[in-house]
Wavefront OBJ file of the C-alpha trace (Angstrom):
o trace
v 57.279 181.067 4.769
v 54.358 181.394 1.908
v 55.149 183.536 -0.824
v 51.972 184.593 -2.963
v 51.753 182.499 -6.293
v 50.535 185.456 -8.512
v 50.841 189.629 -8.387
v 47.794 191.276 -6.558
v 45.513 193.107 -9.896
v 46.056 197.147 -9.399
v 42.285 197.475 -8.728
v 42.694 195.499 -6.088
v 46.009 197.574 -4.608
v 44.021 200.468 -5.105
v 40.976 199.479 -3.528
v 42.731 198.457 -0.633
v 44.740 202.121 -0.222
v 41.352 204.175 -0.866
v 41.540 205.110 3.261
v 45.095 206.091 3.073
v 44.395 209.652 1.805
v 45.397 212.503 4.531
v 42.508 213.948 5.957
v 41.766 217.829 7.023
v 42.257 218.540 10.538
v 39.952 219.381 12.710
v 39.208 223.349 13.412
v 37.349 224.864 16.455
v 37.037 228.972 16.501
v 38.497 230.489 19.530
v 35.836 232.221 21.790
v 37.808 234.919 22.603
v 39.391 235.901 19.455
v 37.370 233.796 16.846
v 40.505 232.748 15.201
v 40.777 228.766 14.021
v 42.515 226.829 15.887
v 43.078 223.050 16.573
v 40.595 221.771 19.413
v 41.848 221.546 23.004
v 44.639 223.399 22.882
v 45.877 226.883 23.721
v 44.891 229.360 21.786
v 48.104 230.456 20.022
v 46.914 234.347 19.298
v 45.369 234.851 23.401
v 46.882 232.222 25.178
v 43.721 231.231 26.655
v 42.641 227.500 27.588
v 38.778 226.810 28.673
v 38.676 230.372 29.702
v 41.740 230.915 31.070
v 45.303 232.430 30.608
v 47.580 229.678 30.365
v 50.654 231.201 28.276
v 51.111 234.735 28.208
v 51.745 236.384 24.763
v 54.125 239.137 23.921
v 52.565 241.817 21.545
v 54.615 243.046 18.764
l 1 2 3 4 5 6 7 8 9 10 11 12 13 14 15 16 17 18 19 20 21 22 23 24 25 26 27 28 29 30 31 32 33 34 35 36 37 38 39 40 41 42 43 44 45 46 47 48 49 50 51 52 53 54 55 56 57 58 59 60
């Protein structure tokens, strides 16, 4: 099994974890309510899916 001879530099460690950041997720407005919400799902304040009631949702 090779082993490596010397220690990898910390430039080079951090150059190689510059993609492993998190990244926002992505937000579509609800047509119905214009609330964000994560693309193709439900909508969690209508319960509405491509124009539709999928889930129904109790109001307080």
């Amino acid at each position: 099994m090779p082993n490596p001879k010397r220690r990898h530099s910390k430039r080079r460690t951090s150059t190689r974890r510059a993609h492993d950041h998190l990244k926002k997720p992505a937000l579509a407005t609800c047509p119905d309510s214009g609330m964000a919400m994560m693309p193709h799902r439900v909508s969690p304040h209508t319960g509405k899916y491509k124009g539709r009631e999928v889930v129904e949702i109790e109001e307080a």
